[in-house]
C-alpha positions in Angstrom: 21.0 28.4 6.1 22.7 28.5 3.1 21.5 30.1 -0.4 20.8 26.5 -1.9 19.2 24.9 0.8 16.6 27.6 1.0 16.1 27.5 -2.2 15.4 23.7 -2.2 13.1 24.4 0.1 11.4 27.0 -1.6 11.2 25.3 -4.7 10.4 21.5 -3.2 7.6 24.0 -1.3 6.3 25.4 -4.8 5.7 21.7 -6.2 4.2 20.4 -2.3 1.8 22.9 -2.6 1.8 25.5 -5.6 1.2 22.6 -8.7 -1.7 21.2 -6.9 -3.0 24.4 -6.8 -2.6 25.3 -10.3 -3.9 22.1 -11.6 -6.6 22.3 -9.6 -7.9 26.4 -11.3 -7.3 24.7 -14.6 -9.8 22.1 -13.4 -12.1 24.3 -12.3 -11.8 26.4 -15.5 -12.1 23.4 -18.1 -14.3 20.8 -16.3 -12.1 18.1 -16.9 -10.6 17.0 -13.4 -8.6 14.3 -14.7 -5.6 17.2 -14.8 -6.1 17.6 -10.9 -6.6 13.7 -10.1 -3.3 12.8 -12.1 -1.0 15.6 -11.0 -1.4 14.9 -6.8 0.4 11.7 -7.4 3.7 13.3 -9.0 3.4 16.5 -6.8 3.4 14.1 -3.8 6.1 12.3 -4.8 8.4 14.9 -6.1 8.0 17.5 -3.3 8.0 15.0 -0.6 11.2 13.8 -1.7 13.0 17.1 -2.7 11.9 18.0 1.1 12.9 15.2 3.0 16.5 15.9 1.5 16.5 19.6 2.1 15.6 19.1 5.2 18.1 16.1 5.8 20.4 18.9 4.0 19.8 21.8 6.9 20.3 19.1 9.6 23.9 18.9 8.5 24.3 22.1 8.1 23.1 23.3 11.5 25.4 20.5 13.6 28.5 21.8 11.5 28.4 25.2 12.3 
């Protein structure tokens, strides 16, 4: 696996997981979960797409070698 592509991975892994996460202990320290409820709709679509294209990504890298 190249450096990039596990990188994309990392980083679409981050935003899958890691921003729901975040938004969710500043919910829990403010109260307010507004910032949790509006920030699973973006996470979802971002990380979902940045994964389906790494992953499309290390497909093609794995038949050309």
């Amino acid at each position: 696996m190249k450096k990039s592509t596990k990188f994309g991975l990392y980083a679409s892994l981050i935003v899958l997981i890691g921003f729901p996460i975040l938004f969710f202990c500043l919910s829990l320290f403010t109260g307010k979960w507004n910032y949790l409820l509006l920030s699973i709709p973006p996470s979802l679509t971002a990380g979902l797409t940045s994964l389906m294209m790494t992953l499309n990504q290390i497909k093609k890298e794995r038949k050309s070698v």
